[in-house]
C-alpha positions in Angstrom: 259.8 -7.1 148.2 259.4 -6.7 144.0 260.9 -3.4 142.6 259.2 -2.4 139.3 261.2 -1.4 136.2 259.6 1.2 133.8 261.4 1.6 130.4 260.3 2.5 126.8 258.9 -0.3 125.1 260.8 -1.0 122.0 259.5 -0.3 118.3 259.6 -3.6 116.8 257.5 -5.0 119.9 254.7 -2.2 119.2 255.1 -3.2 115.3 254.8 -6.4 115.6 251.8 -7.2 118.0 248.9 -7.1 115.4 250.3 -9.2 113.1 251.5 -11.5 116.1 247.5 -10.9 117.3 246.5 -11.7 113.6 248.5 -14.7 113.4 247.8 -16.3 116.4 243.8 -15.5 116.5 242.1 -18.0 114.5 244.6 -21.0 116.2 243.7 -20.0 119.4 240.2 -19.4 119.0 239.7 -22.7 116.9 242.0 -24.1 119.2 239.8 -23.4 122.2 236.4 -24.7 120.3 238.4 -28.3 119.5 238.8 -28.3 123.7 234.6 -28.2 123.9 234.5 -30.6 120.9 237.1 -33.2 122.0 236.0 -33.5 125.0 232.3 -35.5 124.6 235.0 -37.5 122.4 236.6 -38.3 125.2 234.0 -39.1 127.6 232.5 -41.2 125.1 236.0 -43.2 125.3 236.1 -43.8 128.5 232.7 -44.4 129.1 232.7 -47.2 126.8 235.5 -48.7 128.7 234.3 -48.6 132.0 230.9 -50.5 130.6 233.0 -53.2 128.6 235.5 -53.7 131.4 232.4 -53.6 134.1 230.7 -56.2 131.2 234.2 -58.6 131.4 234.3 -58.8 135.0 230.5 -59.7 135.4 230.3 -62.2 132.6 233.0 -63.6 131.8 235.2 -63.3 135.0 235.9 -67.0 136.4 236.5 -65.4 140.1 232.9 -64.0 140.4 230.6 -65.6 142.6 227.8 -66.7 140.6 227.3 -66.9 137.4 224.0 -65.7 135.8 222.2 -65.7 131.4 222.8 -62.9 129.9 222.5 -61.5 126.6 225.6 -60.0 124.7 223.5 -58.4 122.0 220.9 -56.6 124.9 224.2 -55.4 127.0 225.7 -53.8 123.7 222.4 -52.1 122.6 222.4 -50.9 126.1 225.5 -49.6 126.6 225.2 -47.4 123.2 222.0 -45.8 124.6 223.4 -45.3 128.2 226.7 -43.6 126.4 224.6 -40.4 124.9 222.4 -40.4 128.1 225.7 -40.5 130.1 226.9 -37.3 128.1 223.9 -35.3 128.7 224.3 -35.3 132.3 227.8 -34.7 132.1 226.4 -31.4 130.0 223.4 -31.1 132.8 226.5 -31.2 135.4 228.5 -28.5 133.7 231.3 -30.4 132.0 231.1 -28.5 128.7 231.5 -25.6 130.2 234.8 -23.5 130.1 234.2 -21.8 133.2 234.3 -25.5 134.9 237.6 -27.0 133.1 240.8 -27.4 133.3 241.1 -25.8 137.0 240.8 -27.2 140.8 238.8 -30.3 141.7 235.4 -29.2 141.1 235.8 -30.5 137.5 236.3 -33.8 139.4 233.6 -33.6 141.6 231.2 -33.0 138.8 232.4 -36.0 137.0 231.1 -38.2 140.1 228.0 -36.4 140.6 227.2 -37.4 137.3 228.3 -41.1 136.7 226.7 -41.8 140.2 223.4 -39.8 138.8 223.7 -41.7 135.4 223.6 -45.2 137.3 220.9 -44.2 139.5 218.6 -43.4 136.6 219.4 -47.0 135.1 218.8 -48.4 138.3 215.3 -46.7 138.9 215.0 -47.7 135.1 215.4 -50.9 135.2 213.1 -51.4 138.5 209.8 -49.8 137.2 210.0 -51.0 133.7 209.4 -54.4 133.6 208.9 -56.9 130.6 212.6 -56.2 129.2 214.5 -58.6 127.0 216.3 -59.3 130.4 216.8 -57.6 133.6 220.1 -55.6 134.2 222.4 -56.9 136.0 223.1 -55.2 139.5 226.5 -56.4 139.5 227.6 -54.6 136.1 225.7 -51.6 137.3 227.6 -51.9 140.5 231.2 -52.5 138.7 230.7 -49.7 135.7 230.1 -47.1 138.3 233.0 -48.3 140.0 235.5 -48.3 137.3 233.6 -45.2 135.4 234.8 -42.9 138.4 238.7 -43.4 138.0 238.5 -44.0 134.0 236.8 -41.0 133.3 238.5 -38.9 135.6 241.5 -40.2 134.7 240.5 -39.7 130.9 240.1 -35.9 131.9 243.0 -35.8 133.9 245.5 -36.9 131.2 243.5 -33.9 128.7 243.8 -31.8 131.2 247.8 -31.9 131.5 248.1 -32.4 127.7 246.2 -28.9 127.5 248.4 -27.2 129.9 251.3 -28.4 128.3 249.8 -27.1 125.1 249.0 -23.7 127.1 253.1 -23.6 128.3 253.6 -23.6 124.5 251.3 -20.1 123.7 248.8 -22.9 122.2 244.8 -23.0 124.0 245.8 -19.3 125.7 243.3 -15.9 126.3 244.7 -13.1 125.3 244.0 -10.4 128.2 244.3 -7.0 128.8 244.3 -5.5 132.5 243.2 -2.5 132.6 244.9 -0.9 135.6 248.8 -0.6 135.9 248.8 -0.4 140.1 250.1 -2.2 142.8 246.7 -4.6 142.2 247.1 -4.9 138.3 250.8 -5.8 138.3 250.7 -8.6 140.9 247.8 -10.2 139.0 249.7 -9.7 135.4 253.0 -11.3 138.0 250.8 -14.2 139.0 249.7 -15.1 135.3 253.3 -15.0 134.3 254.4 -17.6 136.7 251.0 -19.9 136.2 251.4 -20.4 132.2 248.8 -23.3 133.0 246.1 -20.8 133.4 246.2 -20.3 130.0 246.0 -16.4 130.5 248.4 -14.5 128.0 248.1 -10.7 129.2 249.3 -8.2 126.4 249.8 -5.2 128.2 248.1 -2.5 130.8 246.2 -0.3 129.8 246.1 2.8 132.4 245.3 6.7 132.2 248.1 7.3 135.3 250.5 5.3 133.5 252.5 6.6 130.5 252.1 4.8 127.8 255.1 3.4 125.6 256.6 2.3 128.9 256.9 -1.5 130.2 255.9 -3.0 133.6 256.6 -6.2 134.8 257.9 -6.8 131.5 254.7 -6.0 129.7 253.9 -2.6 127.8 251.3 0.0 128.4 249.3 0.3 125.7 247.4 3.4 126.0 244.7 5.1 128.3 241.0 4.3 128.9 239.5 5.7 125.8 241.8 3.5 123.6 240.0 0.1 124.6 237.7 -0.1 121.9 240.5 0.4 119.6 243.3 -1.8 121.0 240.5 -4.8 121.7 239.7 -4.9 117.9 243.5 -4.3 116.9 245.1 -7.1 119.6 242.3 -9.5 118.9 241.5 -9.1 122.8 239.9 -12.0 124.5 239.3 -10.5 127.7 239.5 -7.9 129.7 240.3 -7.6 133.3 239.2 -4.4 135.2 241.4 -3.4 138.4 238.5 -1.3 140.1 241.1 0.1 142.7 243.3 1.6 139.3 240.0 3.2 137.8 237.4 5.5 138.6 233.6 4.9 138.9 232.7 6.7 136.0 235.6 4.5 134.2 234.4 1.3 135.0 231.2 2.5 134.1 232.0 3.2 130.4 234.1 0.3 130.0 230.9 -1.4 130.8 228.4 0.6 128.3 231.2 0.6 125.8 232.4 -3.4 125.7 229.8 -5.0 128.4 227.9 -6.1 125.5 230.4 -6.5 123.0 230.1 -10.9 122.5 233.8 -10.8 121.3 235.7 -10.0 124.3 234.7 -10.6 128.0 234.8 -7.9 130.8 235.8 -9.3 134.0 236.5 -7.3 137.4 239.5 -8.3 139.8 238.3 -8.2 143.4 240.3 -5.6 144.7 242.5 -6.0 147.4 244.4 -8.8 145.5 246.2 -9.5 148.9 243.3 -10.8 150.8 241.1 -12.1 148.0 243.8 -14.8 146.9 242.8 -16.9 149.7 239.5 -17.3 147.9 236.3 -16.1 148.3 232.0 -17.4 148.6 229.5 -14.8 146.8 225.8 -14.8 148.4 223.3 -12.3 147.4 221.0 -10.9 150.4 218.2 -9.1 149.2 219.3 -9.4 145.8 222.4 -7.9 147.2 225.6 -9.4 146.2 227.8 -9.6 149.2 231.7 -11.3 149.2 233.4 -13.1 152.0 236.7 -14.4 152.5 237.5 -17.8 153.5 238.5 -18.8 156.3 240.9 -21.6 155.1 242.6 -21.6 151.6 242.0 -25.0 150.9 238.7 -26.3 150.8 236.5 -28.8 149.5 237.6 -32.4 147.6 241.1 -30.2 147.8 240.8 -30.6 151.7 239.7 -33.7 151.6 243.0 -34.9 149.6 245.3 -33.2 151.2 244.2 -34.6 154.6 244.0 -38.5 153.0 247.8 -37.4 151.8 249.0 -36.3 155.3 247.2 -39.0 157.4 248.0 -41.7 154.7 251.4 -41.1 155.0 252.2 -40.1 158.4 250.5 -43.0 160.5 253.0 -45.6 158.3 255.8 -43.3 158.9 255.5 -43.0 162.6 255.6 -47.2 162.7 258.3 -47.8 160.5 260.2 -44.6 162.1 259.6 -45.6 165.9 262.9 -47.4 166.0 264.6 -44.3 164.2 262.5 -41.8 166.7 264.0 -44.1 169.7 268.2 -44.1 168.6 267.5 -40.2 167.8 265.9 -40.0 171.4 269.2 -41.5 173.2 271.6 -40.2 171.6 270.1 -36.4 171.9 269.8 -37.2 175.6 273.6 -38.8 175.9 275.3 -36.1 173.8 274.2 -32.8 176.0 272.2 -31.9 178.8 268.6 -31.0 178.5 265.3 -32.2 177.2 264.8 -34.5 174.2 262.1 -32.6 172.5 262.4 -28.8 172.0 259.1 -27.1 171.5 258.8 -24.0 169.5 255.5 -22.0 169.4 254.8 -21.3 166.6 251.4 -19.9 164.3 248.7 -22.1 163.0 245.5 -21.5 160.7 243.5 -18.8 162.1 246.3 -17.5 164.3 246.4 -20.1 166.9 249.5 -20.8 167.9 250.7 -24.3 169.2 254.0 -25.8 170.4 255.7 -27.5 166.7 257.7 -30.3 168.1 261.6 -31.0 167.3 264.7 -33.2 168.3 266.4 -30.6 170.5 269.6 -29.4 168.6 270.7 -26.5 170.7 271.9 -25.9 173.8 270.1 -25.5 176.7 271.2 -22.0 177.4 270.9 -20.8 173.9 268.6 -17.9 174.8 271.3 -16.7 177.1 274.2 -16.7 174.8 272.3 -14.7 172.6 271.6 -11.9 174.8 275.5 -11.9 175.4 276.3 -11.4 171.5 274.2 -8.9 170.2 275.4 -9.0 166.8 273.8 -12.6 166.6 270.6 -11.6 167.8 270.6 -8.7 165.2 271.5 -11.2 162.2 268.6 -13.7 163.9 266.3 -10.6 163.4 267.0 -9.8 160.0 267.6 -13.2 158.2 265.6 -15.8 160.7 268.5 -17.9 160.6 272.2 -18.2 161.6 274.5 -19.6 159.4 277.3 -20.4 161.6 275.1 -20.7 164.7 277.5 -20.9 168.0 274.7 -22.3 169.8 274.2 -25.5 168.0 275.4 -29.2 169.8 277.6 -31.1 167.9 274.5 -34.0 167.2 272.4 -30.8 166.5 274.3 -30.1 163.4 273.7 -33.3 162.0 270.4 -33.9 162.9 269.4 -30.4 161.2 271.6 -31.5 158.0 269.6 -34.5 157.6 266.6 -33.0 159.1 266.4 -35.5 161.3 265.0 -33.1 164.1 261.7 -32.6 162.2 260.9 -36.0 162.5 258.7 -35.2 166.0 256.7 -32.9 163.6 254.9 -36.1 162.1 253.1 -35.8 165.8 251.8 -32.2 164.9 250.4 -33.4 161.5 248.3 -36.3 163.5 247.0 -33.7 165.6 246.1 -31.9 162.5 248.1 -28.7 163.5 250.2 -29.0 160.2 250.5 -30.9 157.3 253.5 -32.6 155.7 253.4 -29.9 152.6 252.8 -26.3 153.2 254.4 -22.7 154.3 257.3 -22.5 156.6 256.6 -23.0 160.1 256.6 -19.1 161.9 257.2 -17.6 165.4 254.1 -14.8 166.1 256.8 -12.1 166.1 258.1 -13.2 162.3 254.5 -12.9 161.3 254.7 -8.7 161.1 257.5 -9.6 158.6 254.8 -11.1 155.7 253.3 -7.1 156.2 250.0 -7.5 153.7 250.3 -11.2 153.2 249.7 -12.4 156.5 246.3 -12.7 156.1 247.0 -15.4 153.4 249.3 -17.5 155.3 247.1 -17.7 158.3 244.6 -19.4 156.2 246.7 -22.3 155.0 248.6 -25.3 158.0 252.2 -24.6 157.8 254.4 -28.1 156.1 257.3 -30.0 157.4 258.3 -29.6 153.9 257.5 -26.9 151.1 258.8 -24.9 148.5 261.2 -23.4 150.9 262.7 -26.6 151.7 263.3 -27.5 147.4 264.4 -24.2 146.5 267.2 -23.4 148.5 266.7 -23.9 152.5 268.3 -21.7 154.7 270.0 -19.9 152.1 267.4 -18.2 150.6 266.5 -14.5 151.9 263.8 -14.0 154.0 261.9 -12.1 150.9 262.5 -15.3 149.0 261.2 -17.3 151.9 257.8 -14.9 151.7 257.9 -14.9 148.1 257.6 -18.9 148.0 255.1 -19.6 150.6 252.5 -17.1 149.0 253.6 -18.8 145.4 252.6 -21.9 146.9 249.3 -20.6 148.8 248.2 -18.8 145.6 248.6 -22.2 143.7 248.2 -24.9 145.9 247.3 -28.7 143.9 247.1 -31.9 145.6 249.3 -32.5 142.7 252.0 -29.9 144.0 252.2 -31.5 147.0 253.5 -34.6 146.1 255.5 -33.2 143.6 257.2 -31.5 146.8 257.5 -35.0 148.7 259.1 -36.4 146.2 261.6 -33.6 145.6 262.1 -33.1 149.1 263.8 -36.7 149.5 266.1 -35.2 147.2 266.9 -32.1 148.7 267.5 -33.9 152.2 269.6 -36.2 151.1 272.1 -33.7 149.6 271.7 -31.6 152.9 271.9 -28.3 151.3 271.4 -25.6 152.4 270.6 -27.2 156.2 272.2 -25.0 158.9 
């Protein structure tokens, strides 16, 4: 699928990367200390505006149903005590701690946990200690957890995109080395290249197999092995990432005694077998035994929980304001060739269980047949996936796949929660040999009626690109890329490229 180009890197790269190292260190290192202190900053922020919107709409909204005596002076003295008590849980829950930001939901999560843990405390607070200036009101404890949820995650949200625009930049990065120049090392150092937002800005491989002078994946190797302690102090090197499958025991064992306790640079192992630990994986200990497993389902979590509220809130309105759309389709497939309305194609779902993905019909009914007549067709079906000038369509079919009107019957599979509106093309279980090492991954993930396939080319794209793009999008699924794709999509359909 990827062929790998090996050529001398060039002189002024090698002579110019401590100074760029040197230049770049202190930036990015106090760069990365203003993330931890801006952020109690911005909590602070937000926090205050939840309290003084919750405080608006309890005492001085018109619309609320009672009124009640309150204090202004006693409500602000409270509020600046609850802000500090409000950051300490957030530190308690984790939310100053790299290894929790700017990545996935959990940051999210975290944030709840803790606003729904700070108003609990006031609560139980204000029910055991008695003989305050005042009692708190329930309704602005009510309302400032209700608007502290969206305004602080909304807070984080918005410095969370301003960092990874920062990060697209060079700015807020790690630089990393990856010490193994295999099969495993390069398609991690490929995946960092096209995920700038990971903030992960690999120097080069480091390798004893691999010659050094010589670039891979556009990226130099730097030496062997015994050079680490050297090119980490020359490089400024955040971190280093060990590919266990590229080194030896012994190896990994000395880059362990020689850097594991060095506090300037982090040692981090990749899992090995890059292929099937992309889909993510839960770490237990037995017996003090660390032990990894695989998931069974990419997308887990809040992230599952998101995506599901995105497929369901969408696809229940569609349905109803599509049934008259579904019905004129219906006739008209019916009027313009014999057959059956709906085509079903089986197809592979999560797991490996296959289902029948349900579609306006747009061939003809013998379609199977005239294939078998014209080898040469069935030969380009098996190579590409797809005919460009496909005999066998109906003269509606054409259209209906142009506009993709024929997917609409999908919508059905998504309420049956056998796919979802965003995700990897939809497969026969014969294609699935043709994704070789990657099946595993796309077996954990529902395919989409729509995807990255469907923006970046359709049916002219190779069947290597079509791989290629539905394990870009497995390997990097957001909520967030999802409806980025929907609204893309729209685009794409009505320009009917690429739809044959």
């Amino acid at each position: 699928m990827h062929t790998t180009k090996e050529t001398q890197v060039p002189l002024e790269w090698l002579l110019g990367q401590s100074w760029q190292a040197s230049r770049v260190h202190l930036l990015r290192n106090g760069g990365n200390r203003l993330i931890l202190a801006m952020l109690p900053i911005l909590d602070a922020l937000t926090i205050s505006l939840s309290f003084a919107l919750a405080y608006y709409a309890r005492f001085a909204n018109p619309w609320w149903p009672y009124r009640a005596l309150y204090s202004p002076a006693f409500y602000f003295q409270l509020m600046v005590g609850l802000i500090p008590t409000w950051l300490v849980l957030f530190a308690i829950y984790g939310l100053y701690e790299p290894r929790n930001l700017l990545g996935g939901t959990k940051e999210y999560a975290r944030v709840v946990n803790a606003c729904t843990i700070g108003i609990v405390t006031v609560l139980c607070y204000s029910f055991f200690v008695r003989g305050m200036e005042q009692d708190i009101s329930r309704g602005w404890l009510l309302v400032a957890w209700a608007l502290s949820l969206p305004i602080v995650g909304a807070g984080r949200f918005a410095f969370r995109r301003f960092i990874y625009c920062m990060r697209r930049r060079g700015l807020f990065t790690t630089r990393t080395l990856v010490v193994g120049a295999n099969d495993e090392g390069r398609l991690i150092a490929r995946q960092w290249s096209v995920a700038p937002s990971a903030g992960v800005n690999v120097v080069g491989f480091v390798d004893d197999q691999a010659v050094p002078g010589t670039m891979i994946e556009g990226l130099p190797v730097l030496g062997s092995c015994n050079t680490l302690k050297t090119l980490v102090k020359r490089l400024k090197v955040d971190e280093l990432v060990v590919v266990p499958t590229a080194v030896g025991r012994e190896t990994l064992l000395e880059i362990y005694r020689t850097l594991g306790a060095n506090n300037g640079v982090r040692v981090r192992l990749s899992p090995g077998l890059y292929e099937l630990f992309t889909t993510g994986v839960h770490v237990q200990e037995v017996g003090f035994v660390p032990l990894v497993s695989l998931n069974k389902l990419r997308i887990t979590g809040l992230d599952a929980v998101l995506k599901t509220v995105l497929d369901y809130g969408l696809t229940i309105p569609a349905l109803i304001l599509l049934s008259p759309v579904f019905l004129l389709v219906a006739l008209l497939v019916k009027l313009d060739s014999p057959g059956p309305i709906i085509y079903r194609r089986r197809v592979v779902g999560t797991g490996g269980r296959e289902f029948d993905a349900f579609k306006f019909r747009t061939m003809r009914v013998d379609a199977d047949a005239y294939l078998e007549q014209h080898p040469e067709l069935a030969e380009e079906l098996r190579r590409t996936g797809k005919l460009k000038n496909d005999p066998r369509i109906t003269r509606l079919g054409r259209f209906l796949r142009i506009t993709s009107l024929d997917e609409l019957p999908q919508l059905f599979n998504v309420l049956l929660g056998q796919m979802s509106l965003v995700g990897p093309r939809m497969i026969s279980p014969v294609e699935l040999e043709k994704f070789g090492k990657w099946r595993h991954n796309l077996l954990t993930v529902k395919p989409g009626i729509t995807g990255l396939w469907q923006v970046s080319g359709r049916s002219d794209l190779s069947y290597e690109d079509r791989v290629r793009l539905d394990m870009h999008y497995i390997r990097n699924y957001t909520i967030w890329l999802d409806m980025r794709l929907l609204f893309n999509t729209v685009g794409v359909v009505l320009r009917g490229k690429g739809a044959y």
